[in-house]
Backbone as CSV, one residue per row, in Angstrom:
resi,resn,N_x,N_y,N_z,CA_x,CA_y,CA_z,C_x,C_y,C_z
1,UNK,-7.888,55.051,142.424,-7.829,53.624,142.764,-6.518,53.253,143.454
2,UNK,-5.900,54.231,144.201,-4.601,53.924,144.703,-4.502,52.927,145.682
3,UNK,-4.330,51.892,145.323,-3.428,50.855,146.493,-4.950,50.048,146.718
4,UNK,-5.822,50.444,145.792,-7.616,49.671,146.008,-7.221,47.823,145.622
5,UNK,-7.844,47.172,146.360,-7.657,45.735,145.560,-8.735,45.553,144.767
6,UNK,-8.256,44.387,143.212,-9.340,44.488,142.830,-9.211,42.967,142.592
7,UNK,-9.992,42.316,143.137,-10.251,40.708,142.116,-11.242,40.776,140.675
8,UNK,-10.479,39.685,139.989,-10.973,39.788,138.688,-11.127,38.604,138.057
9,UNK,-11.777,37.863,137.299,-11.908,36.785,136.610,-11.897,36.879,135.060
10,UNK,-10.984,36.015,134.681,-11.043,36.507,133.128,-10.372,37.513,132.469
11,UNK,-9.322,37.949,133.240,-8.210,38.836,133.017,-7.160,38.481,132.002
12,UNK,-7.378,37.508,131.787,-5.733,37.168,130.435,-6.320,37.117,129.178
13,UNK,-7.292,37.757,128.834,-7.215,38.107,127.218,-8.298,39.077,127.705
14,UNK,-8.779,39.694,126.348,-10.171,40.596,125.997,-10.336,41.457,126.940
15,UNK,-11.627,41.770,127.011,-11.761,43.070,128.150,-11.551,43.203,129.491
16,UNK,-11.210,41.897,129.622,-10.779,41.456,131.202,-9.594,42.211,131.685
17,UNK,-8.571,41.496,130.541,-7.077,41.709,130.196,-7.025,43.240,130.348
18,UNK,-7.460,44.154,128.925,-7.249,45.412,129.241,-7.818,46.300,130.180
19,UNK,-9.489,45.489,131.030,-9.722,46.483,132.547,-9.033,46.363,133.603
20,UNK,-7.636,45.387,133.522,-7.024,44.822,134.564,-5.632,46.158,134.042
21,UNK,-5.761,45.982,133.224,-4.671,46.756,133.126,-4.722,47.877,133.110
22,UNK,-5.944,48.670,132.463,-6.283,49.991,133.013,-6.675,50.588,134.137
23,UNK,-7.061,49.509,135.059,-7.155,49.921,136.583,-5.932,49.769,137.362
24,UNK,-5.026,49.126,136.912,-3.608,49.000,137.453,-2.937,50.257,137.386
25,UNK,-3.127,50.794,136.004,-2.181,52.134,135.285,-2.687,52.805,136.547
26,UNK,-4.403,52.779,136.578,-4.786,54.282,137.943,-4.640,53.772,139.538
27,UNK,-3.765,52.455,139.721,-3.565,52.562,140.946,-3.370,51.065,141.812
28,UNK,-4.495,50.949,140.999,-4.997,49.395,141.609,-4.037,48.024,141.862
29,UNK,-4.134,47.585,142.625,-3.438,46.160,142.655,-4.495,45.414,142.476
30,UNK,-3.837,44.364,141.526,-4.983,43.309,140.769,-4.616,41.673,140.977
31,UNK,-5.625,41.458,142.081,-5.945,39.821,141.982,-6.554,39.329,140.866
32,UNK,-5.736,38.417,140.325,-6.367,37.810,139.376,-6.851,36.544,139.094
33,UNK,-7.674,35.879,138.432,-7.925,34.530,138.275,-7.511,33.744,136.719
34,UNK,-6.864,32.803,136.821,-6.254,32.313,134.963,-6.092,30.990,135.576
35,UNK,-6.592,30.552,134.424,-6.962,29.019,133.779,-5.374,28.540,132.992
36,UNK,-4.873,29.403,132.680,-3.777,28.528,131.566,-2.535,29.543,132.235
37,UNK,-1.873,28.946,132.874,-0.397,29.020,133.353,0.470,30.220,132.910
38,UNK,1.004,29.635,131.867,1.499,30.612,130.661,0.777,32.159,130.450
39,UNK,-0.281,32.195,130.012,-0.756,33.484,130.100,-0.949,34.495,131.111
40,UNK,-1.392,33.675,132.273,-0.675,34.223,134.080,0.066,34.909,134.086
41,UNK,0.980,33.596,133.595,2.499,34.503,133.904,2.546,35.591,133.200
42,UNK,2.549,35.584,132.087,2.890,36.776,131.241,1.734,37.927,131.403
43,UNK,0.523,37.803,131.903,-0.117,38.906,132.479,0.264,39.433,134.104
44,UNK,1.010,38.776,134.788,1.022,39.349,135.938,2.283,39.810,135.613
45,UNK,3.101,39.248,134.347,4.349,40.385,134.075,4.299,41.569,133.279
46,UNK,3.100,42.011,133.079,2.560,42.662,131.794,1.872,43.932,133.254
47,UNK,1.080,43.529,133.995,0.904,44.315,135.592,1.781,44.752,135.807
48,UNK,3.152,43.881,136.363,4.291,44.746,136.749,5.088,45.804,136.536
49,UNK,4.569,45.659,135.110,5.666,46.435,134.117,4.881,48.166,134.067
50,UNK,3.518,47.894,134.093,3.061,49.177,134.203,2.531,49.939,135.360
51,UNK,2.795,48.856,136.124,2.409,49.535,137.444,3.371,48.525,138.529
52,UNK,4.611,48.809,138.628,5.321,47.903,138.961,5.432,47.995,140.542
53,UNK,4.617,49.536,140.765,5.191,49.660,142.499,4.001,48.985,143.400
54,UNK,3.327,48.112,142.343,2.448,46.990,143.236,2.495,45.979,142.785
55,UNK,2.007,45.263,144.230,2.072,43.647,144.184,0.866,43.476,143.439
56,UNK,1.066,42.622,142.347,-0.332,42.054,141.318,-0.221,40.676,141.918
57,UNK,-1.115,39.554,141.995,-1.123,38.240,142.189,-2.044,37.798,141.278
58,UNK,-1.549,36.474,141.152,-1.974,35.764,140.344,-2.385,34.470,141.003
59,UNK,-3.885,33.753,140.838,-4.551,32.360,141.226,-4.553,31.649,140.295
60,UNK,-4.373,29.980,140.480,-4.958,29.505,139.109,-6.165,28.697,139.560
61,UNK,-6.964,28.908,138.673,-8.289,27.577,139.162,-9.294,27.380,137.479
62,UNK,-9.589,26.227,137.184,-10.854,26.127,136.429,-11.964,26.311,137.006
63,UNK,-12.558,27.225,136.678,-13.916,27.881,137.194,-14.576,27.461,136.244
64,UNK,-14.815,26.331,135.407,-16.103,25.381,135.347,-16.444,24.563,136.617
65,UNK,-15.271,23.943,137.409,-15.215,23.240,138.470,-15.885,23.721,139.848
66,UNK,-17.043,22.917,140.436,-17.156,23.771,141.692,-16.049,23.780,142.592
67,UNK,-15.777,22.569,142.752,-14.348,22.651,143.602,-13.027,23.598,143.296
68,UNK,-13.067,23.830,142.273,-12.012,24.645,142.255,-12.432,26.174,142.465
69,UNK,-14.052,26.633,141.975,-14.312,28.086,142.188,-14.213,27.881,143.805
70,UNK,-14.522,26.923,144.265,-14.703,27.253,146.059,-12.783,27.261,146.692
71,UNK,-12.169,26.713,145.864,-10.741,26.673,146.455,-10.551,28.122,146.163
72,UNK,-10.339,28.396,144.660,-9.818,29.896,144.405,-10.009,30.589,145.786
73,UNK,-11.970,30.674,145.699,-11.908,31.983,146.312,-11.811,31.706,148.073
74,UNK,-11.520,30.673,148.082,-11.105,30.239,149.717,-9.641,30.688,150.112
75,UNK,-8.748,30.587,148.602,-7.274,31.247,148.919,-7.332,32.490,148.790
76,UNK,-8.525,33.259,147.791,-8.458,34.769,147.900,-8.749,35.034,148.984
77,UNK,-9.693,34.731,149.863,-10.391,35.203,150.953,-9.235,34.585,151.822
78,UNK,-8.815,34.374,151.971,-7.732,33.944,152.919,-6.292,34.896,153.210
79,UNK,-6.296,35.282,151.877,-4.827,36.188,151.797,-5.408,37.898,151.433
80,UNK,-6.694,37.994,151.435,-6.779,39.716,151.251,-7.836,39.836,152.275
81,UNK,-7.151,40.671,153.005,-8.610,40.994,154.296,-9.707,42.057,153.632
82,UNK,-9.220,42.292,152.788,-9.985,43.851,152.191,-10.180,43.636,150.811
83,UNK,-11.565,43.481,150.325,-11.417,43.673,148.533,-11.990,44.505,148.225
84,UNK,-11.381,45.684,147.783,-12.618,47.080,146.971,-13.387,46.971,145.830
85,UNK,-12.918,45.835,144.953,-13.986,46.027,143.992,-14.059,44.297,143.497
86,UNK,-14.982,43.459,143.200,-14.897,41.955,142.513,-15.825,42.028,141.117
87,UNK,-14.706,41.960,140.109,-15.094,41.806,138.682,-15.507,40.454,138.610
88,UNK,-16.386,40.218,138.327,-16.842,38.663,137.747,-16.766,38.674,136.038
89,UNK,-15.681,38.051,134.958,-15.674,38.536,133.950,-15.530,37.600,133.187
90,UNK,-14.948,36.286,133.598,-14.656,34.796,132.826,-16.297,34.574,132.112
91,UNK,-15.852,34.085,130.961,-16.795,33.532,130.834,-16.969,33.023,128.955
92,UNK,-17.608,32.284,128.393,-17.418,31.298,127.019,-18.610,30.763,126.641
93,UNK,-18.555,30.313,125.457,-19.476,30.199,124.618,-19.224,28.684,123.980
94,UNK,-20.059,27.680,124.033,-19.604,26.416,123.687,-20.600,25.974,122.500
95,UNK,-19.913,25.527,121.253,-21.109,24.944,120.274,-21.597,24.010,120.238
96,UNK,-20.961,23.024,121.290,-21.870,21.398,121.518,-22.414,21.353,122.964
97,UNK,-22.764,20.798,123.354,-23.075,20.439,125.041,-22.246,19.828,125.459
98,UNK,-21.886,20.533,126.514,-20.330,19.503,127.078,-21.019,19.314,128.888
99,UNK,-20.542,18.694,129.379,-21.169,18.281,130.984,-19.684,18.232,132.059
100,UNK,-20.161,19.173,133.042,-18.554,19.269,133.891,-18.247,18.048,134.960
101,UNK,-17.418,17.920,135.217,-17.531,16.466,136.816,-18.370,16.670,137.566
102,UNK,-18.965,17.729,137.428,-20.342,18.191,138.469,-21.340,17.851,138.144
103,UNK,-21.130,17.205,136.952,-22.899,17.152,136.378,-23.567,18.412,135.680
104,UNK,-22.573,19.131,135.319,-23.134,20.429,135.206,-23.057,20.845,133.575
105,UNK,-23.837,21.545,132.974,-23.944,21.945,131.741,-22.836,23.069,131.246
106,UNK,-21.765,23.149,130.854,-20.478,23.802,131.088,-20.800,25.716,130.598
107,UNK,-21.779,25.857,129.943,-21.867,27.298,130.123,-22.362,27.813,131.266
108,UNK,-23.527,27.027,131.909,-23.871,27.190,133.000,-22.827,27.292,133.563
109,UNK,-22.333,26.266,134.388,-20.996,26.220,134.869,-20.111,27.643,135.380
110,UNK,-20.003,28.198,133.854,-18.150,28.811,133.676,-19.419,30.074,134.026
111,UNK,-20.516,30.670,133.048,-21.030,31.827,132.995,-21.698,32.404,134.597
112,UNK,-22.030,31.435,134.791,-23.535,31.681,136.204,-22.349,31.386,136.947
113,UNK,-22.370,29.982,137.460,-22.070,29.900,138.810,-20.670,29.871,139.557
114,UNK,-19.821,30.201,138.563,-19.056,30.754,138.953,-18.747,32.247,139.587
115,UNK,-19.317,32.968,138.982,-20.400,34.225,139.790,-20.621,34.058,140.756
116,UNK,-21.742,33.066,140.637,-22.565,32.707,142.146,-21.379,32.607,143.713
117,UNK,-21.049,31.478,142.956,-19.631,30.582,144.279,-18.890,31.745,144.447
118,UNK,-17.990,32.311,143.659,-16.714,33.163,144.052,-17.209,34.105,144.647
119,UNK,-18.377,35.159,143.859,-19.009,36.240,145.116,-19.302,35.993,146.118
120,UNK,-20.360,34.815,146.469,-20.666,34.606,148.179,-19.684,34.267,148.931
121,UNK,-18.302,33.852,148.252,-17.115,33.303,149.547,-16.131,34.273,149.545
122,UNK,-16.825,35.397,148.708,-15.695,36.885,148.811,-16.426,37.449,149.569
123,UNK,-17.576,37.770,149.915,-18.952,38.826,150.347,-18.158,39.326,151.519
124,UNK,-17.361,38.505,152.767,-17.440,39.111,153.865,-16.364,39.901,154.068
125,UNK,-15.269,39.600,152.583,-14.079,40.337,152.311,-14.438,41.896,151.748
126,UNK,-15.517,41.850,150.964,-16.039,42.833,150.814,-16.795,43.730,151.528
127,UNK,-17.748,43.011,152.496,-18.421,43.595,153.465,-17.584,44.483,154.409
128,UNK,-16.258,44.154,154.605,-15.282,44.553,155.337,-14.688,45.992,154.827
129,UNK,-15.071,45.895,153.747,-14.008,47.507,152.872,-15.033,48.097,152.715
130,UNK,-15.274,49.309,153.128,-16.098,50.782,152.874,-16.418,50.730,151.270
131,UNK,-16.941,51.068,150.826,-18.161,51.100,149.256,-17.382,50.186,148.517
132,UNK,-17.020,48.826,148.908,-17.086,47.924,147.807,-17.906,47.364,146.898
133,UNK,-17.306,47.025,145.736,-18.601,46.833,145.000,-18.143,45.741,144.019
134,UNK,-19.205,45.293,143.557,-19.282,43.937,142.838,-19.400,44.453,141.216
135,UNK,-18.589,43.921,140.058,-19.275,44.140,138.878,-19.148,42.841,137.982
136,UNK,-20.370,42.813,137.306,-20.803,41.569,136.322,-20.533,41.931,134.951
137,UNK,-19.906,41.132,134.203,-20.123,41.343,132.876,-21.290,40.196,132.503
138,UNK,-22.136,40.924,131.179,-23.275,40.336,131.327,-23.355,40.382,129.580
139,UNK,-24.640,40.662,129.265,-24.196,41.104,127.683,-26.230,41.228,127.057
140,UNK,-26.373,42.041,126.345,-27.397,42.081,125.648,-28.022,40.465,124.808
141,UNK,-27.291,39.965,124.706,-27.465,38.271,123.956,-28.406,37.896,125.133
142,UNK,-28.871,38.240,126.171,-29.678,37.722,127.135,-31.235,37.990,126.455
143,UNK,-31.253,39.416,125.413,-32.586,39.584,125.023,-33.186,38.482,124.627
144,UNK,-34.563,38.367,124.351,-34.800,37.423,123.317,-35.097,36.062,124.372
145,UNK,-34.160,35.572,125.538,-34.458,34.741,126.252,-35.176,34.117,127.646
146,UNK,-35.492,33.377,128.500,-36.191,33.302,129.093,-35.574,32.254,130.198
147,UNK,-35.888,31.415,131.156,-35.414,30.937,132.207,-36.180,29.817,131.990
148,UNK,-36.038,28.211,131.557,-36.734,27.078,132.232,-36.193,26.827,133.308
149,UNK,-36.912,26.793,134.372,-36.146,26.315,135.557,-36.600,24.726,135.395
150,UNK,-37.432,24.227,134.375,-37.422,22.455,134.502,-36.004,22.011,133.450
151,UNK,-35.328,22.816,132.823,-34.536,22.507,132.435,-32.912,23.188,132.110
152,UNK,-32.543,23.712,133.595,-31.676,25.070,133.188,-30.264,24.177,132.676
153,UNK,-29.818,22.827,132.591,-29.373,22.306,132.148,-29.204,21.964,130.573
154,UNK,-29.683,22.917,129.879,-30.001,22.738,128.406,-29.841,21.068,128.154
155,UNK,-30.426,20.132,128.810,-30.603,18.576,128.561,-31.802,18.906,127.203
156,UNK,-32.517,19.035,127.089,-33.605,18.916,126.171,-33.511,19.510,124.805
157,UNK,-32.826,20.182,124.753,-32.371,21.025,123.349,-31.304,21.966,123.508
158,UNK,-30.004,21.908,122.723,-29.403,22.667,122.851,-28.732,23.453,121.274
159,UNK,-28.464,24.825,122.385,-27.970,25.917,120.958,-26.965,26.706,121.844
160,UNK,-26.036,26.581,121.304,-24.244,27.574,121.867,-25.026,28.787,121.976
161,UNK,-25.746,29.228,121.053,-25.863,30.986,121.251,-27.467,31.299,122.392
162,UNK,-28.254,30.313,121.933,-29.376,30.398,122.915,-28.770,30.272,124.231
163,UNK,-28.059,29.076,124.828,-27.816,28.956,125.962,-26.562,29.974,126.738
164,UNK,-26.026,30.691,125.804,-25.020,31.512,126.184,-25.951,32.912,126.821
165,UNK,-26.919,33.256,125.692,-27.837,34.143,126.203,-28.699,34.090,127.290
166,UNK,-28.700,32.032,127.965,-29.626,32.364,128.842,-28.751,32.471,130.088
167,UNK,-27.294,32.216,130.098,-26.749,32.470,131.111,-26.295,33.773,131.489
168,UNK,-26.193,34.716,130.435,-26.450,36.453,130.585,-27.144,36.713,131.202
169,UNK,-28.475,36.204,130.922,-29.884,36.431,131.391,-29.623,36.196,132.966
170,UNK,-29.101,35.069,133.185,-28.568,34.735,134.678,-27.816,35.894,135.549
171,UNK,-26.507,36.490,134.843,-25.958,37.353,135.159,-26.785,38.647,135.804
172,UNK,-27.566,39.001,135.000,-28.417,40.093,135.484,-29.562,40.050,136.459
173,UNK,-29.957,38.959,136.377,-30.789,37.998,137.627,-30.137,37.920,138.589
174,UNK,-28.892,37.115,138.651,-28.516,37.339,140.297,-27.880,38.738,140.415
175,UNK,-27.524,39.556,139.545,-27.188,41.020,139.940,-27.925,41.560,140.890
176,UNK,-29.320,41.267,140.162,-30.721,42.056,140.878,-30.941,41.214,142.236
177,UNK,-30.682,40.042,142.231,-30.653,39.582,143.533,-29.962,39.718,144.991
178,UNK,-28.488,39.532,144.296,-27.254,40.213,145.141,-27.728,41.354,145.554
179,UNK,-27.632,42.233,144.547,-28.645,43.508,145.467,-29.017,43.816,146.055
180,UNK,-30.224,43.155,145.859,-31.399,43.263,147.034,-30.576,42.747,148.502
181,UNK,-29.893,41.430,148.632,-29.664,41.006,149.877,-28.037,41.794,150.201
182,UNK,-27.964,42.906,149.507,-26.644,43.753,149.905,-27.510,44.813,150.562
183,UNK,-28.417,45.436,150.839,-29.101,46.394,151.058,-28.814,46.836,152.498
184,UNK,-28.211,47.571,152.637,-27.783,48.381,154.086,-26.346,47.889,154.382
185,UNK,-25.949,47.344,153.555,-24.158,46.459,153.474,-23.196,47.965,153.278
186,UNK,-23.633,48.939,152.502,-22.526,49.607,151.906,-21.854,48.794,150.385
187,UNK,-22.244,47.980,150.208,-21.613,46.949,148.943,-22.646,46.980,148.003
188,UNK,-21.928,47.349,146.692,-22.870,47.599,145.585,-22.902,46.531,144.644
189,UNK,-23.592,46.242,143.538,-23.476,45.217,142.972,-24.031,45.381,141.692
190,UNK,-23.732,45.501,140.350,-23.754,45.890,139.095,-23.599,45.159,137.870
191,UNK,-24.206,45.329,136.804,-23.820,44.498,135.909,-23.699,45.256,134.750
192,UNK,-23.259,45.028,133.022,-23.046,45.699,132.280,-23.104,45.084,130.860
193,UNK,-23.240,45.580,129.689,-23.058,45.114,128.508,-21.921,45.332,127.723
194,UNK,-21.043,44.811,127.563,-20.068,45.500,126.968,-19.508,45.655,125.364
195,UNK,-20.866,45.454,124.655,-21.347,45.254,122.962,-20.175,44.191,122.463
196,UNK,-20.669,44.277,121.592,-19.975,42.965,120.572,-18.489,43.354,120.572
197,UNK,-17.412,42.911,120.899,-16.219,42.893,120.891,-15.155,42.011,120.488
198,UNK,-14.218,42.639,119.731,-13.165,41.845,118.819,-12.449,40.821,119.561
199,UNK,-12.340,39.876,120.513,-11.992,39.663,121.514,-11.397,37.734,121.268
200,UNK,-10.888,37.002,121.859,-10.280,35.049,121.449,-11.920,35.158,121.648
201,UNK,-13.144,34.946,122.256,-14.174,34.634,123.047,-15.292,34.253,121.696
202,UNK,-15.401,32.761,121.846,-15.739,32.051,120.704,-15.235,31.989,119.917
203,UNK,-13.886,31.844,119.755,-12.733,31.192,119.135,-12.577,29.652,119.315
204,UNK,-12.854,29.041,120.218,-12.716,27.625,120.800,-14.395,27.033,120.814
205,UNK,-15.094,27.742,120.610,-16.544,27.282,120.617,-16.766,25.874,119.593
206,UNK,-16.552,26.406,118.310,-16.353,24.955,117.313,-17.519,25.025,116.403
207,UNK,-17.769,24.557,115.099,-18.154,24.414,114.141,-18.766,25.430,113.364
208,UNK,-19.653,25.903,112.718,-19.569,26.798,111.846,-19.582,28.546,112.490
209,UNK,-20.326,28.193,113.599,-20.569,29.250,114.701,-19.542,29.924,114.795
210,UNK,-18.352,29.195,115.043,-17.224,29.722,115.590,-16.663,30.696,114.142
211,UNK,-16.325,29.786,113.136,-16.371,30.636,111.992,-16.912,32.337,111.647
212,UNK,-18.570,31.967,112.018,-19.044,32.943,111.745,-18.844,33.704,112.663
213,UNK,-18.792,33.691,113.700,-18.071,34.867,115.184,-16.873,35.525,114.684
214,UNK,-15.807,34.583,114.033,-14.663,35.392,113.513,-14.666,36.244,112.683
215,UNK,-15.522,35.861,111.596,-16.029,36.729,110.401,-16.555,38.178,111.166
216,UNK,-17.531,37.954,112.141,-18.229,39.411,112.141,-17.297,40.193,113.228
217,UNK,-16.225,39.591,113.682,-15.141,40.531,114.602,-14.651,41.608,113.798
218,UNK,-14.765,41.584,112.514,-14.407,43.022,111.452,-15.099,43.727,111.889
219,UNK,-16.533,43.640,112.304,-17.360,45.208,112.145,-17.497,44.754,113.994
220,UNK,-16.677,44.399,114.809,-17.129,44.570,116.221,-16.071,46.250,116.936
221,UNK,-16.519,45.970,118.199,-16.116,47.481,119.198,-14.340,46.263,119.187
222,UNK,-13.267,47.639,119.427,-12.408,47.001,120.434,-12.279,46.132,121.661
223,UNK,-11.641,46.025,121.920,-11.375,45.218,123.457,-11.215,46.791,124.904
224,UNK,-10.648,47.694,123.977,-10.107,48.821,124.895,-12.218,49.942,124.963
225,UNK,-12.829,49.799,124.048,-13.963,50.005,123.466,-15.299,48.957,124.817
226,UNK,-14.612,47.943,124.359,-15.400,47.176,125.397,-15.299,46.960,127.145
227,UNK,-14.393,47.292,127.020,-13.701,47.278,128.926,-14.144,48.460,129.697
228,UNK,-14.452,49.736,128.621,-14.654,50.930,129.500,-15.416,51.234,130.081
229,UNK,-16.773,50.308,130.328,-17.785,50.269,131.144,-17.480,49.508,132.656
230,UNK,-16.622,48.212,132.766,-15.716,47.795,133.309,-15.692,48.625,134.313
231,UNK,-14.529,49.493,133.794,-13.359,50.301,134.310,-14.147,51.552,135.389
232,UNK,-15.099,52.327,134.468,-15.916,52.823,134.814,-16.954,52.485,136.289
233,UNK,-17.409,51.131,135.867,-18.156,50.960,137.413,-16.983,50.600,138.606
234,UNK,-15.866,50.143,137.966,-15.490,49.647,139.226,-14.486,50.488,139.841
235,UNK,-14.561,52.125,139.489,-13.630,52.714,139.726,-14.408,54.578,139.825
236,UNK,-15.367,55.055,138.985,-16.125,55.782,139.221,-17.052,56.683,139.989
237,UNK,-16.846,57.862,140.155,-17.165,58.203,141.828,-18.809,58.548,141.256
238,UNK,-19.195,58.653,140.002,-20.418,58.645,139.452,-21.520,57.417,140.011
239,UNK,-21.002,56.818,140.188,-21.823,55.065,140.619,-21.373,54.773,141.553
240,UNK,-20.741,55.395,142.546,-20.943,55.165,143.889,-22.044,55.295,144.675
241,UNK,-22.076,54.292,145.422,-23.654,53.863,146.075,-25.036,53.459,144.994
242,UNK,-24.606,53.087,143.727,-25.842,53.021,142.674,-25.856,51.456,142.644
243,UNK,-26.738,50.877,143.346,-26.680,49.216,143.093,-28.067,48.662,142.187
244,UNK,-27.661,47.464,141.646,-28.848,46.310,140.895,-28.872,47.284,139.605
245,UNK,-28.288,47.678,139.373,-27.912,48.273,137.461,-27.545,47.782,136.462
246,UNK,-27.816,47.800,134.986,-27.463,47.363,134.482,-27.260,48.138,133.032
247,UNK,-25.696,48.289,132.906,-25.151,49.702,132.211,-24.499,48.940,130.691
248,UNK,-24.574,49.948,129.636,-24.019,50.086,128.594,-23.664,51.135,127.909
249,UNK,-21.633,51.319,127.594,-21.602,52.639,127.479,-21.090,53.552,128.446
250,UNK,-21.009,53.200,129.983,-21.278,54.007,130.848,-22.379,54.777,131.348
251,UNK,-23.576,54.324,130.220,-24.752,54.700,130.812,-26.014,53.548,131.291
252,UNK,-26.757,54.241,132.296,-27.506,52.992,132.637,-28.577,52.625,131.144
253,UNK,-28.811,51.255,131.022,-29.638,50.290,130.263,-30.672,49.511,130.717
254,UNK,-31.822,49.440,130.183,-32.905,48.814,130.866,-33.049,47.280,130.211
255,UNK,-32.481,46.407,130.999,-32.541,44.881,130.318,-34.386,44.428,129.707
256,UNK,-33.854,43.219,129.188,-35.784,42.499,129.035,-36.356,42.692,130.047
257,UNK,-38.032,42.456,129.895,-38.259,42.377,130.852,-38.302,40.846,131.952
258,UNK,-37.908,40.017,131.202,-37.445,38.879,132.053,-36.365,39.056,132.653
259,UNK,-35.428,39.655,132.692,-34.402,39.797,133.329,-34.841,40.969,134.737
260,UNK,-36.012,41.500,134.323,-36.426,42.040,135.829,-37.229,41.746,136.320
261,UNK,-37.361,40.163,136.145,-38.405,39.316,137.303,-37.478,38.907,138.618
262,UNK,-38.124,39.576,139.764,-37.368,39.532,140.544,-37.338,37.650,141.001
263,UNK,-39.180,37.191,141.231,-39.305,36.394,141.637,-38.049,34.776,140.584
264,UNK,-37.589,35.487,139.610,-36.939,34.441,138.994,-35.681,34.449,139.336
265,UNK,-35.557,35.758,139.698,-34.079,36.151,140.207,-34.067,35.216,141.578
266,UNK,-34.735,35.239,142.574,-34.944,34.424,144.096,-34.494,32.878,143.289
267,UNK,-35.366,32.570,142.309,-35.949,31.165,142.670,-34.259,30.930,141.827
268,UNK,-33.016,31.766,140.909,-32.211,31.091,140.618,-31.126,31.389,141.503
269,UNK,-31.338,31.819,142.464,-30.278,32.224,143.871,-30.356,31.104,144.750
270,UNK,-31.986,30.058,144.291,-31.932,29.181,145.816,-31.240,28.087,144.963
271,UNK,-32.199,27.752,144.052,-31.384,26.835,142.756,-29.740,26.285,142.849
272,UNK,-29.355,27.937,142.507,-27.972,28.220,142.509,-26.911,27.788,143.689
273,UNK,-27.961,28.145,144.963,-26.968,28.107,146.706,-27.284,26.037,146.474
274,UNK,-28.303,25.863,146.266,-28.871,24.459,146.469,-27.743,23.420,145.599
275,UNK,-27.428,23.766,144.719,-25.920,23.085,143.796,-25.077,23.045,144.118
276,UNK,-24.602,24.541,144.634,-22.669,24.661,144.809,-22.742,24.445,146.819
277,UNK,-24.301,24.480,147.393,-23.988,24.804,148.914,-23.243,25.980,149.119
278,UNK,-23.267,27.029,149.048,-23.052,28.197,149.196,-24.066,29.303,148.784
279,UNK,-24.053,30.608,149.568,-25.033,31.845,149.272,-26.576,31.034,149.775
280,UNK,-26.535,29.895,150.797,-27.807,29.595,151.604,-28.329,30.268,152.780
């Protein structure tokens, strides 16, 4: 990964944090994306220190915000002509329904379409670098769920853990989509599970939920446990050229079978471009 760029979302704690830093150790210079100032800083000084003979950068943006996912990646795409690999990795779990200035349902929001926005206004940065490739963190919590498209807004009933799962479910949907419309690009596009992990992530969620998330972090994987699938796709000469996957472990995994409806995958790509105006 020598001198490879990598953008990343969700880099200042959990598996973000340590695939940023284990792709740094093998080479990488790491764009990053952070929400809270303070932790920035001290992760892009935490980069330096172990891989100091590169420039790491650091963005700040709330990526619940459309406006701000379209600024970020308007300043990434602006200052890197070349991106070798884009981690899509932010992402949270909320126990009430919260609604963004967008009108938007905030897991939706932070999980999906932030995905959505930042990949399509990176695509041509990527299109530009020889086997770049895209990777999703996604998560098995998608089993079990399904897609209303009359209500992807959880307006009608809501549950922190149902709706967290259906935006996984999302993750692997537009994986399979991206895909498909990467086809003869050279640009790969992937997604992954990275099991239950000890990680802040539903720490801030709120009421008993949150509790019980802390409780079962005793019997979860590490953070270093959870990243290595990460690390693996986005750096691996094994999964070069292997696109629309979806891995756990380092090995490939076969999601629900709702998650391999393609036609749902289309209809949440137009959905998706039709909200933020982008990926139309």
């Amino acid at each position: 990964m020598n001198e490879k760029t990598i953008v990343i979302t969700g880099a200042t704690s959990g598996i973000g944090e340590v695939a940023a830093d284990h792709l740094a150790q093998l080479g990488a210079r790491i764009v990053f994306v952070a929400r809270d100032r303070e932790r920035g800083e001290a992760m892009r000084r935490h980069l330096r220190a172990v891989a100091g003979h590169t420039d790491h950068v650091v963005h700040y943006a709330d990526l619940t915000r459309l406006s701000e996912m379209k600024r970020v990646a308007k300043e990434i795409a602006g200052s890197e002509p070349e991106i070798d690999v884009l981690v899509n990795n932010a992402g949270a779990m909320f126990n009430s329904r919260r609604v963004t200035e967008d009108g938007l349902e905030k897991t939706f929001a932070l999980n999906h379409m932030a995905y959505f926005v930042v990949t399509n206004m990176l695509l041509a940065r990527l299109k530009a670098t020889p086997g770049a490739r895209i990777v999703s963190t996604a998560s098995d919590a998608h089993r079990g769920n399904r897609l209303n498209f009359d209500d992807l807004q959880s307006a009608r009933f809501y549950s922190g853990y149902a709706v967290y799962g259906r935006t996984k479910l999302m993750n692997i949907l537009f994986t399979r989509e991206l895909a498909r419309r990467l086809e003869g690009t050279g640009v790969t596009a992937n997604c992954l599970h990275p099991g239950f992990v000890a990680t802040r992530f539903g720490d801030q969620s709120g009421g008993a939920f949150s509790f019980a998330i802390k409780a079962a972090k005793n019997f979860a994987l590490t953070p270093e446990e959870g990243a290595e699938t990460i690390v693996w796709l986005a750096s691996s000469g094994d999964v070069a050229g292997v696109t629309g996957g979806y891995f756990y472990k380092c090995k490939p995994s076969t999601p629900s079978v709702e998650a391999q409806n393609d036609e749902d995958a289309r209809r949440l790509w137009d959905i998706s471009a039709k909200i933020s105006g982008v990926g139309l």
